[in-house]
Backbone as XML, in Angstrom:
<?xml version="1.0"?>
<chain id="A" units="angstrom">
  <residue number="1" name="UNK">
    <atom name="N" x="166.508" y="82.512" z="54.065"/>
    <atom name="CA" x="166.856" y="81.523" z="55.079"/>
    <atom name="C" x="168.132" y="80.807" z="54.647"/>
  </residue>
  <residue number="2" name="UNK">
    <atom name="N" x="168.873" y="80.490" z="55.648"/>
    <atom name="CA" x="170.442" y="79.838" z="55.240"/>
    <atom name="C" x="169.945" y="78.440" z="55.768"/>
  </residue>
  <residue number="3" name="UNK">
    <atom name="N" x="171.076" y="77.621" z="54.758"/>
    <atom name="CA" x="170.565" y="76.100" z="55.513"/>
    <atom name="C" x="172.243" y="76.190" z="55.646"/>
  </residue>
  <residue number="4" name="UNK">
    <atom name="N" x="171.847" y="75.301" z="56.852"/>
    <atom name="CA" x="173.442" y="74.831" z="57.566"/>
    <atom name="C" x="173.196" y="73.377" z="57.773"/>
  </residue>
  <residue number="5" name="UNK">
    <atom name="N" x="174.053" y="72.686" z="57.712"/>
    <atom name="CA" x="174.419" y="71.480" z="57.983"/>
    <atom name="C" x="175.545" y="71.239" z="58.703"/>
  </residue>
  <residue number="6" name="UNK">
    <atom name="N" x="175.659" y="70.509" z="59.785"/>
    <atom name="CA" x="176.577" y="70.322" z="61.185"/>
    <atom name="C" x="176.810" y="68.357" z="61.149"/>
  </residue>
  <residue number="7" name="UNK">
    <atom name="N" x="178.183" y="68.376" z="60.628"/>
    <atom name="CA" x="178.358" y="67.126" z="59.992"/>
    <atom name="C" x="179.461" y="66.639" z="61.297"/>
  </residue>
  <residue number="8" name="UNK">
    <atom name="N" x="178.579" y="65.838" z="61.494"/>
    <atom name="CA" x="179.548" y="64.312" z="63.246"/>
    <atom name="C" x="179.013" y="63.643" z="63.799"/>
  </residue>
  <residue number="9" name="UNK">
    <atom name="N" x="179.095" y="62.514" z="64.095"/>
    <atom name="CA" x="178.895" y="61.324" z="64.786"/>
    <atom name="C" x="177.810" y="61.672" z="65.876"/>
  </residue>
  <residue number="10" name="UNK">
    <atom name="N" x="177.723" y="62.870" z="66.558"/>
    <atom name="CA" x="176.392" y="62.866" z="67.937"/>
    <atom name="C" x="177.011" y="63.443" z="68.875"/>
  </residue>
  <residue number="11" name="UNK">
    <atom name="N" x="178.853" y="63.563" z="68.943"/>
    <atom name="CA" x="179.669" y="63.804" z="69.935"/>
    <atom name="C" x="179.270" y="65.320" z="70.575"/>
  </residue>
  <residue number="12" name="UNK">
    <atom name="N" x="179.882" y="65.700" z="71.780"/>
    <atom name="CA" x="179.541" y="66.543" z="72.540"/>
    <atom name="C" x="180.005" y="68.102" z="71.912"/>
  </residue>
  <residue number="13" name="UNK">
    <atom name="N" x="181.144" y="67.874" z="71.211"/>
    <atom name="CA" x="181.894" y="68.713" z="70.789"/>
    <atom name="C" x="180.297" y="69.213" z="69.352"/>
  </residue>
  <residue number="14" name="UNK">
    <atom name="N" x="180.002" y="67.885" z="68.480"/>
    <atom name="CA" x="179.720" y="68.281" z="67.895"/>
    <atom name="C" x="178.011" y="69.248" z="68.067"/>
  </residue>
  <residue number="15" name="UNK">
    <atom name="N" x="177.676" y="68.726" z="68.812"/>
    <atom name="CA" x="175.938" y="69.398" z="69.672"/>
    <atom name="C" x="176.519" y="70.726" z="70.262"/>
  </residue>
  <residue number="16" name="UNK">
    <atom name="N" x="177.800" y="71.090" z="70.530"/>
    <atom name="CA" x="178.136" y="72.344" z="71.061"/>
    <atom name="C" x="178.073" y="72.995" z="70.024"/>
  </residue>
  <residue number="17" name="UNK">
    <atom name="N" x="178.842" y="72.915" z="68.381"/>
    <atom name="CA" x="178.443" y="73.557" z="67.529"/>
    <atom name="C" x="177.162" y="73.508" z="67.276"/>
  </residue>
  <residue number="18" name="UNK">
    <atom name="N" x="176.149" y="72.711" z="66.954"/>
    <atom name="CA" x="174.781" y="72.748" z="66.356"/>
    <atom name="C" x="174.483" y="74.132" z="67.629"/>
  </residue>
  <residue number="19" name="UNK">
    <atom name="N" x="174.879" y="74.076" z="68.616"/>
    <atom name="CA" x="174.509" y="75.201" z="69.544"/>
    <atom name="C" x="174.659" y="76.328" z="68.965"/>
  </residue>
  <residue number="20" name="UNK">
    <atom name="N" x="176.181" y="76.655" z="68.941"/>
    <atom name="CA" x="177.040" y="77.605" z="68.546"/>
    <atom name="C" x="176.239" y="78.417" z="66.933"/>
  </residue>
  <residue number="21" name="UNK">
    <atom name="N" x="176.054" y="77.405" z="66.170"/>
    <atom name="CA" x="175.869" y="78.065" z="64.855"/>
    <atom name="C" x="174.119" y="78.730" z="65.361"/>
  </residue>
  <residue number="22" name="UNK">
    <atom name="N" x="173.083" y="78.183" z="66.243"/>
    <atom name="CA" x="171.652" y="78.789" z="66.383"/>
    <atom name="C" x="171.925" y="79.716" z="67.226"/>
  </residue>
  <residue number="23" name="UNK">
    <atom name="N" x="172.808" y="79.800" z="67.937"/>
    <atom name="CA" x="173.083" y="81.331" z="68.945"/>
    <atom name="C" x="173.302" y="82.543" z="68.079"/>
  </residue>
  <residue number="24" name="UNK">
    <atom name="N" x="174.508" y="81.960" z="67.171"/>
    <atom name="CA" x="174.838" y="82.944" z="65.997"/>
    <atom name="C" x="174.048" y="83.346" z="65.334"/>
  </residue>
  <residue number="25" name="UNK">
    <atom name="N" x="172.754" y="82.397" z="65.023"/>
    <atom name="CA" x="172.139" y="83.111" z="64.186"/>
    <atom name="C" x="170.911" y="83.893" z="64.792"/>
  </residue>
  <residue number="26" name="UNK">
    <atom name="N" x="170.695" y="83.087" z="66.053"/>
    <atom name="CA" x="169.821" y="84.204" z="66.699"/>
    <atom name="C" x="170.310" y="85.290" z="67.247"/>
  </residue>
  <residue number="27" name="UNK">
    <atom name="N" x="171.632" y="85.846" z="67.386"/>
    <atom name="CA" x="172.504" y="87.207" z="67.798"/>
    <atom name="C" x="171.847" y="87.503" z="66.477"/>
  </residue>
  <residue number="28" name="UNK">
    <atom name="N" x="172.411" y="87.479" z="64.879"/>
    <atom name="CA" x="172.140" y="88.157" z="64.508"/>
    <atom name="C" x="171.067" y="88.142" z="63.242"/>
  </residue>
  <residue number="29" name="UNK">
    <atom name="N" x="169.644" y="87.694" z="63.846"/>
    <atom name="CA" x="168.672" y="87.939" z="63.445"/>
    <atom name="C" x="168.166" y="87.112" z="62.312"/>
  </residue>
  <residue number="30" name="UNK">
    <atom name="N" x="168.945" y="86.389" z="62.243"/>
    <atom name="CA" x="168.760" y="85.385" z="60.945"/>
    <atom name="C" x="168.281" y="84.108" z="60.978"/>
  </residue>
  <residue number="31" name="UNK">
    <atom name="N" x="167.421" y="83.861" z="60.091"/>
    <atom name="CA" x="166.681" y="82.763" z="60.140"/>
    <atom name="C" x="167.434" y="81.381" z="59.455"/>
  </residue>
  <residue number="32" name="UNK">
    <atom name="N" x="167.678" y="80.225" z="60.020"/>
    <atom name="CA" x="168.509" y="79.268" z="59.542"/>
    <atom name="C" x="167.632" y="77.953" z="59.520"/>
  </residue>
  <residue number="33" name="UNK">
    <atom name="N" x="167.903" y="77.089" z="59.089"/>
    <atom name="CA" x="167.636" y="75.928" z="58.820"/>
    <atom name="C" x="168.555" y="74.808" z="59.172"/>
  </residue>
  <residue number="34" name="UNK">
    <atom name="N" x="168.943" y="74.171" z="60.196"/>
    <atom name="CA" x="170.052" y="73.372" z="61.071"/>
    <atom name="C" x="169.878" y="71.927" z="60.464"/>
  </residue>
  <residue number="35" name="UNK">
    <atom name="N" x="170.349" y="71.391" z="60.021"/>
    <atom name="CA" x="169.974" y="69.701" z="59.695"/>
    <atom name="C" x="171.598" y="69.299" z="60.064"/>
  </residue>
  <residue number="36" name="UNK">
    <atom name="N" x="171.440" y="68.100" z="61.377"/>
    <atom name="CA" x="173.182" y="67.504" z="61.865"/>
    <atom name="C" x="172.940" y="66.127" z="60.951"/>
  </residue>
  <residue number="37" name="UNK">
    <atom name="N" x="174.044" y="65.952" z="60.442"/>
    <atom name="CA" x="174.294" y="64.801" z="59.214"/>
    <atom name="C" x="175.322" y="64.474" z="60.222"/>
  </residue>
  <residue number="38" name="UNK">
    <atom name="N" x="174.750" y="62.575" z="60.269"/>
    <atom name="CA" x="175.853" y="61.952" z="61.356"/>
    <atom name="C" x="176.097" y="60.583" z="60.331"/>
  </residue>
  <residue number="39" name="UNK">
    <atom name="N" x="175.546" y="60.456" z="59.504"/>
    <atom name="CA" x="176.285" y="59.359" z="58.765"/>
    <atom name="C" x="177.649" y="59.324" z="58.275"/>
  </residue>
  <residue number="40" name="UNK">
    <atom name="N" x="178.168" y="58.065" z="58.607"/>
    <atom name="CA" x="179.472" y="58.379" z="58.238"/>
    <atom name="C" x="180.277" y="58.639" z="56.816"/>
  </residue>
  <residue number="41" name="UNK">
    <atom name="N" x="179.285" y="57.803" z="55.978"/>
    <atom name="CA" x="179.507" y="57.906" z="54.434"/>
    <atom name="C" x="178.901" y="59.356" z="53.966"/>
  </residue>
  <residue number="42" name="UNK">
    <atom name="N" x="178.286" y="59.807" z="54.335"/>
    <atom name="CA" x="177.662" y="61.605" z="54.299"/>
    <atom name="C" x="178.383" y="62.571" z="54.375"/>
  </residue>
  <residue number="43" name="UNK">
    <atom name="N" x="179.469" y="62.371" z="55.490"/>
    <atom name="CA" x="180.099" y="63.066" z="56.353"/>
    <atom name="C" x="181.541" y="63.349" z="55.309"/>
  </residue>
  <residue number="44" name="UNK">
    <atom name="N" x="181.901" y="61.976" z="54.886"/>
    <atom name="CA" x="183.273" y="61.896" z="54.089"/>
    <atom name="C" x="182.535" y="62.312" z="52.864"/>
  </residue>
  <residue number="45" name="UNK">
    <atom name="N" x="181.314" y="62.230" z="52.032"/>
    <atom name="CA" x="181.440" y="62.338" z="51.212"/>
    <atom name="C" x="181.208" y="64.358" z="50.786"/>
  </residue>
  <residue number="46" name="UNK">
    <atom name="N" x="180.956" y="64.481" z="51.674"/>
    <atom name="CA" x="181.266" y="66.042" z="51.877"/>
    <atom name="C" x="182.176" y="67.190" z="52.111"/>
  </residue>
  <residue number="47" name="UNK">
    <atom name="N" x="183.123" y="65.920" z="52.771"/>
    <atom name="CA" x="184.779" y="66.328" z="52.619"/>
    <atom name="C" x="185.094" y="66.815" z="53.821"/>
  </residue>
  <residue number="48" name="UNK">
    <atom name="N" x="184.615" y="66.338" z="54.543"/>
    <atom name="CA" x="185.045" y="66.610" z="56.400"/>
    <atom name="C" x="185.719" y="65.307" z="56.677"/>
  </residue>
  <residue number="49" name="UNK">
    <atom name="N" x="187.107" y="65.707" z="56.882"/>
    <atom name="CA" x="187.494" y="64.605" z="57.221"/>
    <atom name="C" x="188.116" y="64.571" z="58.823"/>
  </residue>
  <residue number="50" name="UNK">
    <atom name="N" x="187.776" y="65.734" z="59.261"/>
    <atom name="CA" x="187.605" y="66.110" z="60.572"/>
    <atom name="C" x="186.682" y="66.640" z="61.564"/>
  </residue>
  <residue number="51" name="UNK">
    <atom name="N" x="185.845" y="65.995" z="62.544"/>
    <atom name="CA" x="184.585" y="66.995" z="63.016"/>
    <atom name="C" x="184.479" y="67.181" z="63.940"/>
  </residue>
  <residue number="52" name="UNK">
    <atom name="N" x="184.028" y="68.487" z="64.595"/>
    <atom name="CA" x="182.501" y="68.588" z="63.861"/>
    <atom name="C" x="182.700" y="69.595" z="62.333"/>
  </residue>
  <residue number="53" name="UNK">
    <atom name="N" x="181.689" y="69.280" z="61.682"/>
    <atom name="CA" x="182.295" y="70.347" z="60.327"/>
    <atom name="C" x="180.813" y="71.163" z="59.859"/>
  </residue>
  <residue number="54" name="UNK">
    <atom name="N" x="180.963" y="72.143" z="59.524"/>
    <atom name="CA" x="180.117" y="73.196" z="58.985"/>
    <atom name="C" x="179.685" y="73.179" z="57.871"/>
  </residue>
  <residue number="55" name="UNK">
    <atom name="N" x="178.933" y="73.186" z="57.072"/>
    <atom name="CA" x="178.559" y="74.072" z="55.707"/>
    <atom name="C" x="177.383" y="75.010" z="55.698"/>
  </residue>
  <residue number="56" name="UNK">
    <atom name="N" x="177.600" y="75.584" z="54.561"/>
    <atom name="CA" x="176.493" y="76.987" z="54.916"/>
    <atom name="C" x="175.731" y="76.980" z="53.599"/>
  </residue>
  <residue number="57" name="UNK">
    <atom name="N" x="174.438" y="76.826" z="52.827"/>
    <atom name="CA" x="174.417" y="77.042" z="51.979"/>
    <atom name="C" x="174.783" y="76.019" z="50.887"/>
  </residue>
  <residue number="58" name="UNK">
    <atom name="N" x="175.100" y="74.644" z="51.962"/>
    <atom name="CA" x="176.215" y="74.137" z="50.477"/>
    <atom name="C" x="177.531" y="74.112" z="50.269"/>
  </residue>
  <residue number="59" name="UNK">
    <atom name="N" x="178.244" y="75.084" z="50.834"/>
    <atom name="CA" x="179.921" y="75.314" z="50.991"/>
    <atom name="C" x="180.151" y="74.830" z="52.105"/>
  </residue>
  <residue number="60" name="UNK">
    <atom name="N" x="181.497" y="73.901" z="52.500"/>
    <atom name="CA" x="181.902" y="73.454" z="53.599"/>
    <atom name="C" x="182.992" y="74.834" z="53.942"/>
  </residue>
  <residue number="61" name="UNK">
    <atom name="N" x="182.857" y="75.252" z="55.096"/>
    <atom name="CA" x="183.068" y="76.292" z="55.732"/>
    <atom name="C" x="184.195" y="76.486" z="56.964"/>
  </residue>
  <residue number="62" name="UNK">
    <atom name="N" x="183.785" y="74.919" z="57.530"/>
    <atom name="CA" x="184.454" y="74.489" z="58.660"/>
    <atom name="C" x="184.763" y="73.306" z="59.166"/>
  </residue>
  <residue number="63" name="UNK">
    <atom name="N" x="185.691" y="72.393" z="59.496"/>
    <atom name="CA" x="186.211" y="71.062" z="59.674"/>
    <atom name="C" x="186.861" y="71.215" z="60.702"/>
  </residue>
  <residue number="64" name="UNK">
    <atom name="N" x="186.649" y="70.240" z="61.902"/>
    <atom name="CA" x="187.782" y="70.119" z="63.044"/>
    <atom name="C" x="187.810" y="70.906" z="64.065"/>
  </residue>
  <residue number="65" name="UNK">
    <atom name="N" x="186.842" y="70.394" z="64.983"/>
    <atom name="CA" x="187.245" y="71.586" z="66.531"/>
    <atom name="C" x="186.280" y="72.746" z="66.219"/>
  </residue>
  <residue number="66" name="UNK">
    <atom name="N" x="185.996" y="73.596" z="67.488"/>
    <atom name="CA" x="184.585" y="73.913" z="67.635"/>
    <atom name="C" x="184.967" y="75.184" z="66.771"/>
  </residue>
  <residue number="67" name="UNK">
    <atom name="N" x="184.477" y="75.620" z="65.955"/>
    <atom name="CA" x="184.554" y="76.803" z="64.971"/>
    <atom name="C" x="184.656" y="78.371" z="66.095"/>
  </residue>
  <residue number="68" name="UNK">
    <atom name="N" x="185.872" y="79.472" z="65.778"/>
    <atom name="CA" x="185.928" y="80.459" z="66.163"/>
    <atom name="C" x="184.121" y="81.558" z="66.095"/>
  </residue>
  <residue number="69" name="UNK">
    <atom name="N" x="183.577" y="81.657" z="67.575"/>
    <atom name="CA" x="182.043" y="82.531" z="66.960"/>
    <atom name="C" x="182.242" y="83.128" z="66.036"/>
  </residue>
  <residue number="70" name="UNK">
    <atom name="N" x="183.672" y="84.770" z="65.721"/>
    <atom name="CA" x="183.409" y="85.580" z="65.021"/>
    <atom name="C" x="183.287" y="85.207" z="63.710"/>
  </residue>
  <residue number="71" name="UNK">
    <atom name="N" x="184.127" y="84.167" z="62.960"/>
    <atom name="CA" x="183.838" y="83.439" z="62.060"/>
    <atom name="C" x="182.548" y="82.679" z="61.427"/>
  </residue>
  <residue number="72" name="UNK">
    <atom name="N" x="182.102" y="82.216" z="62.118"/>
    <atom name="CA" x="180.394" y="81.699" z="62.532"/>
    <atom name="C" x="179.662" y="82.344" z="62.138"/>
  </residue>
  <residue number="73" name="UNK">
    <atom name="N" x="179.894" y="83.944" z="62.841"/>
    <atom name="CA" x="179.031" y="85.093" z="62.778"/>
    <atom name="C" x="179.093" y="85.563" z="61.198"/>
  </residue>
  <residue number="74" name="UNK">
    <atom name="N" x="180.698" y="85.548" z="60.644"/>
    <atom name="CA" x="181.043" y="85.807" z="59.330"/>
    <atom name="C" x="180.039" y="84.756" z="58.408"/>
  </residue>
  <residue number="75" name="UNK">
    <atom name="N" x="180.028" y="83.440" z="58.466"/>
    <atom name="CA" x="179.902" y="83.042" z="57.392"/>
    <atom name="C" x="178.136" y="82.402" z="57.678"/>
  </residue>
  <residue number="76" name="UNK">
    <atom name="N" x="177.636" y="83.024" z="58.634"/>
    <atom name="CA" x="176.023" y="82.907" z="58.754"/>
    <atom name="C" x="175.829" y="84.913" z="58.190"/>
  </residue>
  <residue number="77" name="UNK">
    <atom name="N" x="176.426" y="85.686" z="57.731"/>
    <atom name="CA" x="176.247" y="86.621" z="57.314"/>
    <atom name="C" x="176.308" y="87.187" z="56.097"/>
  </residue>
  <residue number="78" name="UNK">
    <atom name="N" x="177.119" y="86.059" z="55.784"/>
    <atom name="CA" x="177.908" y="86.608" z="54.206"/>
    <atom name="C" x="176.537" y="86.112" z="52.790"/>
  </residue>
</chain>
């Protein structure tokens, strides 16, 4: 199971990713674990200093604007 974390404030942009990353992982078959971190001291201290932002596992992956799917798809695979 991958844990992802979807780091932003509640914004629309950012609930489109929390979307985006469970589509991805239900395309491809993978079981994930979604937790959205909206605190703001959480958020910086993770190193997004732009959001909505990604991590996978622990690695921040993605910062700023809704993440490219095929990418998504890449790093819910890798």
């Amino acid at each position: 199971m991958k844990t992802v974390k979807v780091y932003g404030p509640g914004c629309k942009r950012c609930e489109t990713t929390e979307a985006m990353v469970r589509d991805a992982a239900a395309k491809l078959g993978i079981e994930v674990d979604v937790e959205k971190v909206t605190d703001p001291k959480s958020i910086a201290m993770a190193g997004v200093m732009s959001t909505p932002g990604i991590s996978v596992d622990g690695k921040l992956v993605h910062a700023g604007g809704l993440p490219d799917a095929a990418k998504l798809e890449g790093w819910l695979s890798a």
